[in-house]
C-alpha positions in Angstrom: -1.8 46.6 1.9 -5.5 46.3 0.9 -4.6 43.2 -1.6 -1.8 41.6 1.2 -4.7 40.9 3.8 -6.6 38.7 1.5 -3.0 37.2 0.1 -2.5 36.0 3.4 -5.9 34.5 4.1 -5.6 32.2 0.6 -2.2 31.0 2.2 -3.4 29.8 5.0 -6.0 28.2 3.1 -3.6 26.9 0.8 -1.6 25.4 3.9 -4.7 24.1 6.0 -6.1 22.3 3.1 -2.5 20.8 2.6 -2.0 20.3 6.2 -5.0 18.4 6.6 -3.9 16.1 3.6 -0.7 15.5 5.1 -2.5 14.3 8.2 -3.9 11.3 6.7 -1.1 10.5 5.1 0.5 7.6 6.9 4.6 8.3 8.0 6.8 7.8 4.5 10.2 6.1 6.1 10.5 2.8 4.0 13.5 2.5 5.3 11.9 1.7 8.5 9.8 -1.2 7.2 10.0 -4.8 5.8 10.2 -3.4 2.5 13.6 -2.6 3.4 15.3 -5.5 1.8 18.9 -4.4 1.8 21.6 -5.2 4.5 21.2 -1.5 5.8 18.9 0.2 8.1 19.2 3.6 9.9 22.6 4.0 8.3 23.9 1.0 10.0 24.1 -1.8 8.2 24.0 -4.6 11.8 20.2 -3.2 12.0 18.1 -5.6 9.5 14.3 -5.7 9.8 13.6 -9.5 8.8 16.5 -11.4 8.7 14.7 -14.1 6.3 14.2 -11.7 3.4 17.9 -9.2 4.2 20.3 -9.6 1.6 23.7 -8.4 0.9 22.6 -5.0 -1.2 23.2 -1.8 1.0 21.0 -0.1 -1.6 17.8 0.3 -0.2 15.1 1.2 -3.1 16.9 -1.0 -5.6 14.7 -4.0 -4.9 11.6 -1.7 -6.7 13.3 1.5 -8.8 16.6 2.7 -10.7 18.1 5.8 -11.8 19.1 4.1 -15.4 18.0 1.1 -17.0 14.8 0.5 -15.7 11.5 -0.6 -17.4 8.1 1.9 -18.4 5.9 -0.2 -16.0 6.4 1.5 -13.1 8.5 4.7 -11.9 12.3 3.3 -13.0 10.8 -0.1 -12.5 13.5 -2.0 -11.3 11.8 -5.6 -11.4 10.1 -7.9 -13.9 6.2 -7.9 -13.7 4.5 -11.1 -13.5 2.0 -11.7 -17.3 -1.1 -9.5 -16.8 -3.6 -12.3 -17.8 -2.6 -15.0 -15.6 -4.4 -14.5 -12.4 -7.5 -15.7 -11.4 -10.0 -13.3 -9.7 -12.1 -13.2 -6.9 -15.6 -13.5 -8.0 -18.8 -14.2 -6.2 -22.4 -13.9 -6.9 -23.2 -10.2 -5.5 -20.7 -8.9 -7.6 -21.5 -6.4 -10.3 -20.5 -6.9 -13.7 -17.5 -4.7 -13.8 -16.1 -6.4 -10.5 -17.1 -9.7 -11.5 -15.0 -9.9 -14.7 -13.1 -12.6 -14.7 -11.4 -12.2 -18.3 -9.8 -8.7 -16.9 -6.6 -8.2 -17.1 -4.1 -7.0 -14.4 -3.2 -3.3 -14.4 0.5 -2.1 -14.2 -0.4 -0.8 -11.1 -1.3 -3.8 -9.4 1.4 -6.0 -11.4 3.9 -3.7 -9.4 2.9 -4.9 -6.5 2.1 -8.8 -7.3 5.9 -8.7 -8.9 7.0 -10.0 -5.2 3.7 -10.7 -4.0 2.4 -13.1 -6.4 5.1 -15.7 -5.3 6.5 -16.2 -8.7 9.1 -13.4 -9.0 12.1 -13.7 -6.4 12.0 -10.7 -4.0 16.0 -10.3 -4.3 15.9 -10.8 -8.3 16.3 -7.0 -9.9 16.8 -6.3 -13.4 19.7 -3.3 -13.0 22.0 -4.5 -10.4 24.1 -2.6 -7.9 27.9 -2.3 -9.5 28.9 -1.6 -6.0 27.8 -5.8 -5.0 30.3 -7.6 -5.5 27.7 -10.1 -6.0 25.9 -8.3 -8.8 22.3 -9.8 -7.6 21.7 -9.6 -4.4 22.0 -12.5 -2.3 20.1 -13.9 0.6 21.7 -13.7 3.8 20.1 -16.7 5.7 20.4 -19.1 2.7 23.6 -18.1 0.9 24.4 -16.9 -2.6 22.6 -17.9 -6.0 19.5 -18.7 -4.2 16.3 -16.8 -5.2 13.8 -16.3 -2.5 10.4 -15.9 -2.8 7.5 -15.0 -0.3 7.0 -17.8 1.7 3.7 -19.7 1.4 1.1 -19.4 4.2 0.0 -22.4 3.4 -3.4 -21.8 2.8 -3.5 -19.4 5.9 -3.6 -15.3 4.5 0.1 -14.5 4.8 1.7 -11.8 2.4 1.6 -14.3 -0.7 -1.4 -13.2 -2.3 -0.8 -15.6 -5.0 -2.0 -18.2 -3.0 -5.2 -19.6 -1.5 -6.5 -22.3 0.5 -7.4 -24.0 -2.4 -4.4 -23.4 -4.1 -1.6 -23.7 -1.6 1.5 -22.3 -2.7 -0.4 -21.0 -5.8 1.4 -18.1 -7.7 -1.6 -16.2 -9.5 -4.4 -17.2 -7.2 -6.5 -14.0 -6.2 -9.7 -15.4 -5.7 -9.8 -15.1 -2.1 -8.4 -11.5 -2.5 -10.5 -7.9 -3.1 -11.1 -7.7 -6.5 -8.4 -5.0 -8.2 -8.2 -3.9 -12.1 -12.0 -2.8 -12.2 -13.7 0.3 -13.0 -15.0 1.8 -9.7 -17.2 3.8 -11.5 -18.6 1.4 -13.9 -19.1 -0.5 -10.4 -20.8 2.1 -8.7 -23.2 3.5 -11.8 -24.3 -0.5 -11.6 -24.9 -0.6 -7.8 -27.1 2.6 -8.2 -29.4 1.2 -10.4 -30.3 -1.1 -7.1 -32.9 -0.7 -4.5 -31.6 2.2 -2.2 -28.9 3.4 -4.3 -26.9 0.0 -3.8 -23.9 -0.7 -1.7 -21.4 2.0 -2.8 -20.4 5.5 -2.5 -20.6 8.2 -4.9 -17.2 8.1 -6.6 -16.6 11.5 -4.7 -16.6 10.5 -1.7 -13.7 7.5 -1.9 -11.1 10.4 -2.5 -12.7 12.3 -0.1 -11.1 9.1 2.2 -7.9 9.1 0.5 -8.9 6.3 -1.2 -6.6 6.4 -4.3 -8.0 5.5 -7.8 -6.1 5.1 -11.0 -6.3 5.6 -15.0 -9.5 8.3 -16.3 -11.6 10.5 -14.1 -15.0 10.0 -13.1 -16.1 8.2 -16.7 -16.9 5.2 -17.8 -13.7 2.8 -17.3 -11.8 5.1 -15.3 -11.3 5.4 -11.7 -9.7 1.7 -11.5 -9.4 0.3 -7.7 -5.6 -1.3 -7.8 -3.6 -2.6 -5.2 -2.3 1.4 -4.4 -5.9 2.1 -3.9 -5.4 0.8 -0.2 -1.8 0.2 0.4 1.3 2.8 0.6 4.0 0.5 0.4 6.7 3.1 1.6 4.7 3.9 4.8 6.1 3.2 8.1 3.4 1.4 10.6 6.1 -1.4 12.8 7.4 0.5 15.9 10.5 -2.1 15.7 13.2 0.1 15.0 11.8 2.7 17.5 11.5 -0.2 20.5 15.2 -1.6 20.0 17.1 1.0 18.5 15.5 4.0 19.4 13.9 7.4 17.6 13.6 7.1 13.2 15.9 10.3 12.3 14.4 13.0 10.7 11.3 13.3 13.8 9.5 10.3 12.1 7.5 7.6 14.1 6.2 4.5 13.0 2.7 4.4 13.3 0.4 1.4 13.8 -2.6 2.6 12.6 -1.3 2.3 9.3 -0.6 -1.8 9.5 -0.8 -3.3 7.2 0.9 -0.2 4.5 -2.6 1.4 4.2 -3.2 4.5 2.3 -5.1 6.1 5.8 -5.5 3.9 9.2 -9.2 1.4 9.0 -10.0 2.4 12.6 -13.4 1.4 12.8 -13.6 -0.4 9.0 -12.9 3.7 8.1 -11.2 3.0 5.2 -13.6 0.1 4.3 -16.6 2.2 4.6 -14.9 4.8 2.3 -16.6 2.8 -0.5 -18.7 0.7 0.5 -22.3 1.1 2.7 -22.9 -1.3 5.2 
């Protein structure tokens, strides 16, 4: 009984740590979001999210993964991945050297991401199609079969084309309006500290502290890369749509706002910006 006592109080250590990791963690229903690009949500296939970008496939993570026949870039990648070096990135004169690189590549984890969001690869475009669709790729519901649709342009306005930018309208590897990703956080933050009060990051610590979520090596020099998943969950579920029209998400999920747009943990009060940087 002696060694139960203390058993029990590690458990609940175990669970409070957890617990308290879980709360930050935004609500993971992706089938409850406009990354749900099939023709089915909520089991019912009359429920679409955004009818511009619904297509015929009742498969809902087939637009990013696969069981079988999918790539090493991502988990069962399911989608081609735009060329690593053809972005341009955001660069200004405060930036340190390891931010300010302009020759970087993209990471992998980034390209995931930039695969629709770039503008140059079709959202509905997979490479290991459903042999359930009778159309094999799946096809647009607004604007018929064969045609590939890509995130719309906003034009020069910040829409969710990232490839784009006011001075490249309807630009497709554009990011130099955009937070700089595919850098060394570290290499970033050892530069900052040589600066007159310690610069304008955070210890590397105290990011993941925040949830913030780095990629690649520890704490060393070239690891902890900042990527596009750094900031953004794109499975969590932040639009109360479904909720408002349709009624309760099963499973006790709901949709919380907090977490627009698909952040990692909500930016009440700049939080999540702050997690790295001192202002």
């Amino acid at each position: 009984m002696r060694l139960f006592a203390p058993i029990l109080v590690a458990a609940f250590m175990v669970v409070s740590v957890a617990g308290t990791a879980l709360a930050v963690k935004g609500p993971q229903a992706v089938e409850f979001t406009i990354h749900n690009l099939s023709a089915n949500m909520g089991g019912n296939p009359q429920m679409t999210f955004d009818n511009q970008y619904t297509t015929n496939e009742e498969e809902i993570c087939i637009f990013c993964h696969t069981p079988h026949g999918g790539t090493l870039d991502g988990p069962l990648w399911n989608r081609q991945i735009p060329a690593a070096g053809s972005f341009t990135h955001y660069n200004s004169a405060t930036l340190t050297a390891a931010a300010g690189n302009g020759a970087r590549p993209v990471s992998k984890e980034s390209l995931l991401c930039l695969s629709c969001h770039d503008g140059s690869i079709a959202t509905n475009r997979i490479i290991n199609t459903n042999n359930s669709n009778p159309t094999g790729q799946p096809e647009n519901q607004m604007q018929g079969a064969g045609i590939a649709v890509d995130i719309v342009s906003g034009f020069g306005a910040p829409s969710a084309r990232i490839g784009e930018s006011a001075s490249n309208v309807n630009g497709t590897g554009d990011l130099s309006d955009d937070h700089p990703i595919s850098f060394s956080y570290f290499d970033a933050y050892t530069e900052e500290s040589t600066q007159p009060g310690g610069g304008g990051l955070r210890a590397p610590g105290a990011p993941e502290l925040a949830d913030v979520r780095f990629f690649g090596a520890g704490a060393v020099a070239g690891g902890m890369r900042v990527e596009c998943s750094s900031c953004h969950d794109p499975h969590v579920a932040y639009d109360t749509y479904f909720e408002t029209w349709y009624g309760p998400i099963p499973g006790g999920i709901s949709a919380d706002p907090s977490y627009a747009p698909f952040l990692i943990t909500p930016n009440t009060g700049s939080a999540l910006c702050l997690a790295c940087h001192v202002k």
